[in-house]
C-alpha positions as CSV (number, residue, x, y, z in Angstrom):
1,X,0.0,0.0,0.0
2,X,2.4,2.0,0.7
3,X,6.6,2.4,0.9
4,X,8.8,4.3,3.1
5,X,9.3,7.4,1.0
6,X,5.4,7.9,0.8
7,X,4.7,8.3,4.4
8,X,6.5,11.4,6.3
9,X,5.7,13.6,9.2
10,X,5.8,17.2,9.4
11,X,5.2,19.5,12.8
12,X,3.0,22.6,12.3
13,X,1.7,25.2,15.6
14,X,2.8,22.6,17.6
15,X,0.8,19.7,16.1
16,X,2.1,16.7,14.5
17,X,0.9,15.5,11.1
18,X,2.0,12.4,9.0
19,X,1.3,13.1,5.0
20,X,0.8,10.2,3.1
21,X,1.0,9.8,-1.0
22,X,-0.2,6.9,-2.3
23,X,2.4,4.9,-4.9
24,X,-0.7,3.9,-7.0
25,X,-3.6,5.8,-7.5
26,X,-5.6,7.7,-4.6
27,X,-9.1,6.8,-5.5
28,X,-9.6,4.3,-2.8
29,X,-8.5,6.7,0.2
30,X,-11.3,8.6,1.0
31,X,-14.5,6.5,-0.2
32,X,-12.5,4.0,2.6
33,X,-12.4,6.9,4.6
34,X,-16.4,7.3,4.3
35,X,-17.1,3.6,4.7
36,X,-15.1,2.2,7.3
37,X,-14.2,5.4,9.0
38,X,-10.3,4.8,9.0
39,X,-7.6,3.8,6.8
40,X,-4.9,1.8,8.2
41,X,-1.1,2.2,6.7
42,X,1.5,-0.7,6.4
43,X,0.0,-2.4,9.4
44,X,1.0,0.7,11.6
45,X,-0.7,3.9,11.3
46,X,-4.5,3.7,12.2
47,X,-5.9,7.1,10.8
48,X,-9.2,7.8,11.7
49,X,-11.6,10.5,9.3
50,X,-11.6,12.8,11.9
51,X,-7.9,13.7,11.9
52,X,-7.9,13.9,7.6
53,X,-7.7,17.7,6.7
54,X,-9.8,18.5,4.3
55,X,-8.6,20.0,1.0
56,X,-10.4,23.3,2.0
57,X,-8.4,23.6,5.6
58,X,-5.3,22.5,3.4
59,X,-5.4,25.3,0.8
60,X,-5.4,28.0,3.9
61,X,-1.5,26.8,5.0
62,X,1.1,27.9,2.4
63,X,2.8,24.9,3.7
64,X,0.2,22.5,2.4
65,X,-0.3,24.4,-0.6
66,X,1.0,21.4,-2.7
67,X,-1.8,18.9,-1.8
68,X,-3.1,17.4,-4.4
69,X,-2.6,13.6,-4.4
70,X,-1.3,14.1,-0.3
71,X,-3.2,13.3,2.3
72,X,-2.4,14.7,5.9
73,X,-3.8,13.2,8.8
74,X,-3.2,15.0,12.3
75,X,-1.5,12.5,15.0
76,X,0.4,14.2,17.9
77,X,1.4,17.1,19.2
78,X,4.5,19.5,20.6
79,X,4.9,19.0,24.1
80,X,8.0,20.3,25.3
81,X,10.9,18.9,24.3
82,X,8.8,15.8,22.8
83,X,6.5,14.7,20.2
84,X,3.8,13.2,21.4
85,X,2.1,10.5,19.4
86,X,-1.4,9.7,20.1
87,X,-1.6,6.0,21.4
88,X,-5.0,5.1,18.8
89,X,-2.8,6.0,16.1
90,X,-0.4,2.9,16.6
91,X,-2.9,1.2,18.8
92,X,-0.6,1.3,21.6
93,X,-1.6,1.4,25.5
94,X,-0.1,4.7,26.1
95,X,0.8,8.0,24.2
96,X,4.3,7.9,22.4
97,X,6.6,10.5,23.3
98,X,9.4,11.1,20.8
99,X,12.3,14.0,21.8
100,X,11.5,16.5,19.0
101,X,15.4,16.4,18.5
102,X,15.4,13.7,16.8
103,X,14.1,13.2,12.8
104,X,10.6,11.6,12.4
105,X,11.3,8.8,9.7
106,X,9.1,5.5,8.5
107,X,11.7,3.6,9.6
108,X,11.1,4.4,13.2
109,X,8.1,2.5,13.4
110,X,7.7,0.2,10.3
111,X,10.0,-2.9,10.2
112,X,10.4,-5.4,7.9
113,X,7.1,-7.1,6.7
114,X,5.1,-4.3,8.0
115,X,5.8,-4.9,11.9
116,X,4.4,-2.3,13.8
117,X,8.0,-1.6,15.9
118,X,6.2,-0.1,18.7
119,X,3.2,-2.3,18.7
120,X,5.9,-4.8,19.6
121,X,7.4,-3.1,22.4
122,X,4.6,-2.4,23.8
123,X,3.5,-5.8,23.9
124,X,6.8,-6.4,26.1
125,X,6.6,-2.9,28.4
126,X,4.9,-2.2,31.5
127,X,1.9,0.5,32.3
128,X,3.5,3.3,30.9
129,X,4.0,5.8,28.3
130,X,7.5,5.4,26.1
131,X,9.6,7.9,26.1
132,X,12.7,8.0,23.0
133,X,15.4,10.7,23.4
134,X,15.0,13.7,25.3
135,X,15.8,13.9,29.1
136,X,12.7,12.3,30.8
137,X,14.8,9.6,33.4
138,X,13.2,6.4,31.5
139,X,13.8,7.4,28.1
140,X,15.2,5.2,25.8
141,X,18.0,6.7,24.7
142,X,18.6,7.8,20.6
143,X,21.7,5.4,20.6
144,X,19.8,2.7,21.9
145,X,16.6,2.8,20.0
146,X,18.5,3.1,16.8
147,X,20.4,-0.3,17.7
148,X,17.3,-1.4,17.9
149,X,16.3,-0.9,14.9
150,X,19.1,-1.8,13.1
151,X,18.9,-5.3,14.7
152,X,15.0,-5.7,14.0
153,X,14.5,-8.6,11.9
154,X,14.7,-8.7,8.0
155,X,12.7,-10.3,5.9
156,X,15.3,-12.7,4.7
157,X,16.0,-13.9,8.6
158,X,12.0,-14.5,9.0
159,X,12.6,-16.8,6.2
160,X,15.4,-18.5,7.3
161,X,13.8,-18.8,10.9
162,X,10.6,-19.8,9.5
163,X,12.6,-22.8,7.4
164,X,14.8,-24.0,10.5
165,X,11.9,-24.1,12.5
166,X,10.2,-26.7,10.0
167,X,13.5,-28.5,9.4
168,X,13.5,-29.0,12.5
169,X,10.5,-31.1,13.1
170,X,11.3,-32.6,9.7
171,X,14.7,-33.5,9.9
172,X,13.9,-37.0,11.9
173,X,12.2,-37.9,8.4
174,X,13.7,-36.1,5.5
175,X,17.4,-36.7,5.1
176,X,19.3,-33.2,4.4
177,X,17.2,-30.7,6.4
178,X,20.0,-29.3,8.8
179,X,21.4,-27.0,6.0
180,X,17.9,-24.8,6.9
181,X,19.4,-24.3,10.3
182,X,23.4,-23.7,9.6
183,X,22.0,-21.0,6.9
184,X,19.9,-19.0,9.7
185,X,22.9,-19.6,12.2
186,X,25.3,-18.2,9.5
187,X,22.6,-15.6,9.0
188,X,22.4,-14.2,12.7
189,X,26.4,-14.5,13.4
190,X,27.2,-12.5,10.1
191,X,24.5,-9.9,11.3
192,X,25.8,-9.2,14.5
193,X,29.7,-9.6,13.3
194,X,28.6,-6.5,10.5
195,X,27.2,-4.2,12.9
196,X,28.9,-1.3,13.8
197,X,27.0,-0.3,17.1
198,X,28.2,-3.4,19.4
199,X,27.6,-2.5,23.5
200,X,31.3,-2.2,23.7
201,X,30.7,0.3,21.0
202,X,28.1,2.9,22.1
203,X,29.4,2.9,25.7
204,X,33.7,3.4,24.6
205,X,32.9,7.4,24.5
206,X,31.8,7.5,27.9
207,X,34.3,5.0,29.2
208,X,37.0,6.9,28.0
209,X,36.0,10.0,29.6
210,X,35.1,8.3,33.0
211,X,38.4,6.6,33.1
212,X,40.6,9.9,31.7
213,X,38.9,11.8,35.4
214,X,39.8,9.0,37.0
215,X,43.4,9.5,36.6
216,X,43.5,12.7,36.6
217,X,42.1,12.8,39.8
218,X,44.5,10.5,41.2
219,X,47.5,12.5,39.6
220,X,46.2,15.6,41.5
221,X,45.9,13.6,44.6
222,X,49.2,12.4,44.5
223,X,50.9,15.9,43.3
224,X,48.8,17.8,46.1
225,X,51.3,20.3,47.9
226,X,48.0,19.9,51.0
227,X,48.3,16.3,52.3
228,X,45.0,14.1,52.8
229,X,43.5,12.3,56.0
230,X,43.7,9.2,56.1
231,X,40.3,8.7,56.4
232,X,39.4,11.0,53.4
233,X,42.2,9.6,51.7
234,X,41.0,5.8,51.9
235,X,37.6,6.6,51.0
236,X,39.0,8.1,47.4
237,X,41.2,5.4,46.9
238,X,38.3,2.8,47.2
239,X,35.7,4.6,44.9
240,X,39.1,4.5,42.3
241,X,39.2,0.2,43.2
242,X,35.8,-0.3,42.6
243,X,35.9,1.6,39.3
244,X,38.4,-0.5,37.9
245,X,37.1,-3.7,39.6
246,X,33.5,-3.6,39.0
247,X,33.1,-7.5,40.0
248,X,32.4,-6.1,43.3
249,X,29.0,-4.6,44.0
250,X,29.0,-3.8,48.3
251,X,32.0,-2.4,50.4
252,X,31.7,-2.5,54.2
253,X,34.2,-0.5,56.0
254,X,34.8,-1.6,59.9
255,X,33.9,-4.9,59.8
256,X,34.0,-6.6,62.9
257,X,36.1,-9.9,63.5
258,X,37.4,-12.0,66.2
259,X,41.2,-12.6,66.7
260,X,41.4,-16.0,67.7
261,X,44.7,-15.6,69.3
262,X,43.9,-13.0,71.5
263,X,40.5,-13.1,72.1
264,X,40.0,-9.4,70.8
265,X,37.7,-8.0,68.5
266,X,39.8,-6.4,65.4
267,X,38.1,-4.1,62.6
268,X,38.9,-4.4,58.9
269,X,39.4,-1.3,57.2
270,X,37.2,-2.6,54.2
271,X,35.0,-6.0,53.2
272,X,34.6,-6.4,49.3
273,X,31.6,-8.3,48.2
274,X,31.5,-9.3,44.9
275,X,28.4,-10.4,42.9
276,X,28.1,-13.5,44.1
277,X,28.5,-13.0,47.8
278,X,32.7,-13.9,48.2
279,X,34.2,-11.3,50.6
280,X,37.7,-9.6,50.1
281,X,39.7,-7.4,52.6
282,X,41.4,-4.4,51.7
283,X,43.7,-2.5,53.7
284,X,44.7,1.2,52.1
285,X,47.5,3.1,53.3
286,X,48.7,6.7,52.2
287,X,51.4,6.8,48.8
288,X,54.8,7.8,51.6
289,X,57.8,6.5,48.6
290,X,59.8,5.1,51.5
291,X,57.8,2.4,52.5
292,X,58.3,-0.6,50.1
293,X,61.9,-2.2,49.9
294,X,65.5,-1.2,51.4
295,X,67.6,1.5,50.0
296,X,70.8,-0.3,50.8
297,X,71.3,-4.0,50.5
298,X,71.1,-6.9,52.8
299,X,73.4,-9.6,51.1
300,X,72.7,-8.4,47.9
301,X,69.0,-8.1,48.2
302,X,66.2,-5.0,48.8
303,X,64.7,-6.5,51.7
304,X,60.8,-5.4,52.4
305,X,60.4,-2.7,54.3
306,X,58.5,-3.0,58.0
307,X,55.6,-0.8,56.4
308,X,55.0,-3.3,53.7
309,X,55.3,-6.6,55.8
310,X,53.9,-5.5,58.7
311,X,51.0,-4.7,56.5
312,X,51.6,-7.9,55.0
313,X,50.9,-9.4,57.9
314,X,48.3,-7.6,59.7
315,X,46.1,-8.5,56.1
316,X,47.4,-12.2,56.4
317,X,45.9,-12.4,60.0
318,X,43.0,-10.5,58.9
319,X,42.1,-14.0,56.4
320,X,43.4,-16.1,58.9
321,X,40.8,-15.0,61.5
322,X,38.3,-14.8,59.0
323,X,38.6,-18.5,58.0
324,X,38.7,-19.4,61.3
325,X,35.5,-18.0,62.0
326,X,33.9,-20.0,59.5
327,X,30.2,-20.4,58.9
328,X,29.3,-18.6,62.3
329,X,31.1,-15.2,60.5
330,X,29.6,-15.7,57.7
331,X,25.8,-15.9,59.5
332,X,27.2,-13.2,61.7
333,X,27.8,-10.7,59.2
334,X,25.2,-11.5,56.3
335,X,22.4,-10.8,58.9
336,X,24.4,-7.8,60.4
337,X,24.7,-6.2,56.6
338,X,21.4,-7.9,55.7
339,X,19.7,-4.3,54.6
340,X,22.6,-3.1,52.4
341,X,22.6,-6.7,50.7
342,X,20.7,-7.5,47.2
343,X,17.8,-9.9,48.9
344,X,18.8,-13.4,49.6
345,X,22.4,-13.1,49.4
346,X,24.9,-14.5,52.2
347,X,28.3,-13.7,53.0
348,X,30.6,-16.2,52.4
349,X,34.3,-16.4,53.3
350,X,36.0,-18.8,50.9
351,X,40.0,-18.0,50.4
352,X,39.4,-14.4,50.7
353,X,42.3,-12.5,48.8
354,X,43.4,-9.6,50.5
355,X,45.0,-6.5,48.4
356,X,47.4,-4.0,49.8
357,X,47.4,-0.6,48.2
358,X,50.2,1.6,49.6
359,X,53.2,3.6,48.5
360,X,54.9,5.1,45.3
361,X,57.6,2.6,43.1
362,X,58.6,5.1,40.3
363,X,61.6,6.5,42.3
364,X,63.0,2.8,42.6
365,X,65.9,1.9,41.1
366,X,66.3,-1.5,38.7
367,X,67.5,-3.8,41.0
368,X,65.1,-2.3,44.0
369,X,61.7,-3.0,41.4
370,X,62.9,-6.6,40.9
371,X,63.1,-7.1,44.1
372,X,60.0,-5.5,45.2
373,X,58.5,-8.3,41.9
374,X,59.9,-10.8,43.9
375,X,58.4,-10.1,47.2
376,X,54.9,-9.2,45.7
377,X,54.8,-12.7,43.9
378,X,55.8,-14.6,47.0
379,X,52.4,-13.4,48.6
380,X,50.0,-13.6,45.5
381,X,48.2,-16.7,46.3
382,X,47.0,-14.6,49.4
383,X,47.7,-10.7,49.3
384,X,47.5,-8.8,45.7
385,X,50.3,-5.7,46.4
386,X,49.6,-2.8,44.7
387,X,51.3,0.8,44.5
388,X,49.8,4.0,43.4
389,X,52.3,4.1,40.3
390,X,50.2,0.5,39.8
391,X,46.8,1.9,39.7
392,X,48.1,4.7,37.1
393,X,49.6,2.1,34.9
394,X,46.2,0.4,34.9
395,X,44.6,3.5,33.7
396,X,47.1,4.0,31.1
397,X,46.6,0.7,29.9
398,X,43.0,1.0,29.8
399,X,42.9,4.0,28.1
400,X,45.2,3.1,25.4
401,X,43.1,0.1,25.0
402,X,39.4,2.1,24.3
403,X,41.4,4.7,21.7
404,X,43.3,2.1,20.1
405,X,41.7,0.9,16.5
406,X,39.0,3.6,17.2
407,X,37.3,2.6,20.5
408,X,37.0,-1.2,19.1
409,X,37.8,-4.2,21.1
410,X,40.6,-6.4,20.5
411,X,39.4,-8.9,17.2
412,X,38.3,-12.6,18.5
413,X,38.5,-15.6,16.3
């Protein structure tokens, strides 16, 4: 009935209008219009008589004044910063709000074989209007709903589904039926190989910029002529962690545990949880440069320093007392940090690793960094030692990653 270039929309005194020109002949519009009191295009746009302008109304607008063989139906309006579609016309639930930023086109709402694309998300949305663009909080934004689009099914993939679906059924009788399915698997994995908006893709902007503040923050941190708290120091520092180690979704700071040596209660300076309910420790001290390994050497080694094994250790009895408590810390705390846990989830204390995050290693010498390697792989199965000059390399790496090759991700096989 009609193809993509002979439906657009147009926006005049803050209506909306679609204007339709038929491909072949126009004779049948209106005397449809009379009898059934509608038209419906391409499965999408139900236009009822009473939004048609006339030819009379038509000839008043110098914008209309090309009409003949047009017809314009009214179907929205200007509401602020949105279009707003009226829900009859696509016999949705709810009004359609479309930022008027973005460029009304057929393609927005007419997929292949004449799917109505927002008939079909409605179908799959909740009790409310949909919002595309703009700044409303549950928009959809532009980038997404134009992936969208771009992955809505062609007409050749209905095919092929359509086939594989009755090859499949057939195949215990008919001998070479399987091809139907490799075709439509080949199909789908040269369709999402081709496309150029992958997640990894419309997200790499953002990513860059959040992880470029992220080091330049720490590089004003560490360059700060006005030194830091400790307390305000540490809280930073593990707002930076969590950044670059998103596996974890809940910190605690003070946990609670029992030394069972001497009987005390201890605190740890921060719990990690990660997504599945593991627990880490982290113990964060302030970037001093002499803290690490010797200066001078103790037969012909850069022996650690007692800030960096006496942290060492204090972490290493941290896990120790942890284990120790077994599944009575693990009830202990799960129900003590119930309300800040995603419902259901327990604690559980399985090899915690612990990670150590403490003092500077770009003033070290050669043989004082090998060293220093040495001593931080001797403890890896149990504390992860890291230096501020560590978290910067990270973020280096990171960010030469997401501009490398434009943004893409390294090429699988």
């Amino acid at each position: 009935m009609a193809n993509k270039n002979s439906i657009t929309f147009f926006e005049n005194e803050n209506k909306l209008f679609l204007k339709y020109k038929p491909e072949q002949g126009s004779d049948w519009v209106l005397p449809r219009l009379d009898a059934d009191g509608e038209i419906v295009l391409r499965r999408t746009f139900s236009l009822e008589k009473s939004r048609y302008i006339e030819d009379q109304d038509k000839e008043s607008e110098d914008e209309w004044s090309d009409f003949e063989g047009i017809f314009i139906f009214e179907i929205g309006s200007v509401q602020g910063e949105y279009f707003k579609i009226d829900a009859e016309i696509l016999s949705v639930k709810f009004d359609l709000y479309i930022s008027n930023g973005i460029e009304l086109t057929f393609r927005m709402f007419v997929g292949e074989r004449n799917i109505s694309i927002f008939r079909r998300i409605d179908a799959l949305t909740e009790e409310r209007e949909i919002f595309v663009g703009g700044n409303a909080l549950e928009a959809i934004s532009e980038t997404d709903f134009n992936d969208l689009i771009e992955r809505f099914p062609t007409t050749r993939e209905i095919d092929l589904y359509s086939r594989a679906r009755i090859a499949s059924i057939l195949e215990n009788y008919f001998d070479g039926l399987t091809k139907y399915e490799d075709r439509y698997k080949k199909n789908i994995k040269r369709r999402l190989s081709s496309s150029d908006n992958t997640t990894y893709q419309i997200y790499v902007d953002s990513e860059i910029s959040k992880y470029e503040i992220m080091h330049q923050r720490l590089m004003d941190m560490l360059n700060s002529e006005y030194p830091f708290c400790e307390p305000q120091w540490q809280r930073e520092i593990i707002e930076f962690f969590l950044l670059l180690h998103p596996k974890y979704i809940s910190i605690f700071k003070e946990v609670p545990i029992k030394d069972v040596y001497s009987d005390k209660k201890r605190s740890l300076d921060f719990m990690l949880v990660d997504a599945l309910g593991n627990v880490d420790v982290v113990e964060i001290k302030q970037p001093f440069e002499k803290c690490l390994v010797t200066s001078r050497e103790y037969r012909n080694n850069h022996v650690p320093l007692k800030e960096l094994s006496g942290t060492v250790m204090q972490v290493e009895k941290y896990i120790y007392n942890m284990m120790k408590g077994g599944i009575s810390l693990e009830n202990r705390l799960t129900k003590k940090y119930e309300s800040s846990l995603p419902a259901g989830m327990s604690l559980r204390i399985a090899n915690p690793k612990g990670i150590l995050i403490l003092g500077r290693d770009n003033k070290l010498s050669v043989a004082q960094k090998n060293d220093f390697e040495i001593i931080r792989r001797k403890y890896q199965n149990v504390v992860e030692i890291m230096t501020y000059d560590d978290l910067l390399l990270r973020l280096n790496r990171i960010l030469d990653r997401l501009k490398s090759n434009g943004g893409k991700p390294v090429p699988t096989s």
